[in-house]
C-alpha positions in Angstrom: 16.3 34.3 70.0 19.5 33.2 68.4 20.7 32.5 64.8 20.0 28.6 64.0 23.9 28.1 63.2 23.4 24.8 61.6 20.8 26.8 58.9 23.2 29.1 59.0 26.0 27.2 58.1 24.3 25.4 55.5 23.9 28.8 53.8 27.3 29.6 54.1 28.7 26.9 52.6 26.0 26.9 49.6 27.0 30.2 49.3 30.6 29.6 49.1 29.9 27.3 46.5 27.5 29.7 44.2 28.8 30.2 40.8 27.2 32.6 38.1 26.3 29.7 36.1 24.1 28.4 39.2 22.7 31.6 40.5 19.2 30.6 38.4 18.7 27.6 40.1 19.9 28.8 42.9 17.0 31.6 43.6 14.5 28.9 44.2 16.0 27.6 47.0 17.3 31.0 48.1 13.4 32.2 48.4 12.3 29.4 50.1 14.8 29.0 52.7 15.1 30.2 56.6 16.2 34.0 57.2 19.4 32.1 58.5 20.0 30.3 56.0 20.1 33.4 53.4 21.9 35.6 56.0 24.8 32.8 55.7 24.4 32.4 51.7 24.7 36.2 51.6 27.7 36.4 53.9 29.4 34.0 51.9 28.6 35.6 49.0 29.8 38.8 50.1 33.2 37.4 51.1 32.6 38.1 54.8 33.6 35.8 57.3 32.0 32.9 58.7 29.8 34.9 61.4 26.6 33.2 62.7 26.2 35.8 65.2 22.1 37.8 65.2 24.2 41.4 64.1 
């Protein structure tokens, strides 16, 4: 099954948007998110590109 792209995206552009100073707050709704969501907050995070792709 594919990635959920919207989840994803969601998580990307949270991710894009984490600071530091938010990263606290943040966790909570890291943990209880989808797998896609996280994947796109961590490749956002990690400066990758915008890839919903199931790599």
């Amino acid at each position: 099954m594919g990635r959920d792209i919207d989840e994803y995206r969601s998580g990307y552009e949270a991710g894009k948007d984490a600071s530091v100073l938010l990263a606290p707050l943040e966790a909570a709704d890291y943990l209880s998110a989808s797998e896609d969501w996280q994947k796109g907050y961590e490749d956002a995070t990690s400066g990758k590109p915008f890839d919903p792709s199931d790599d």
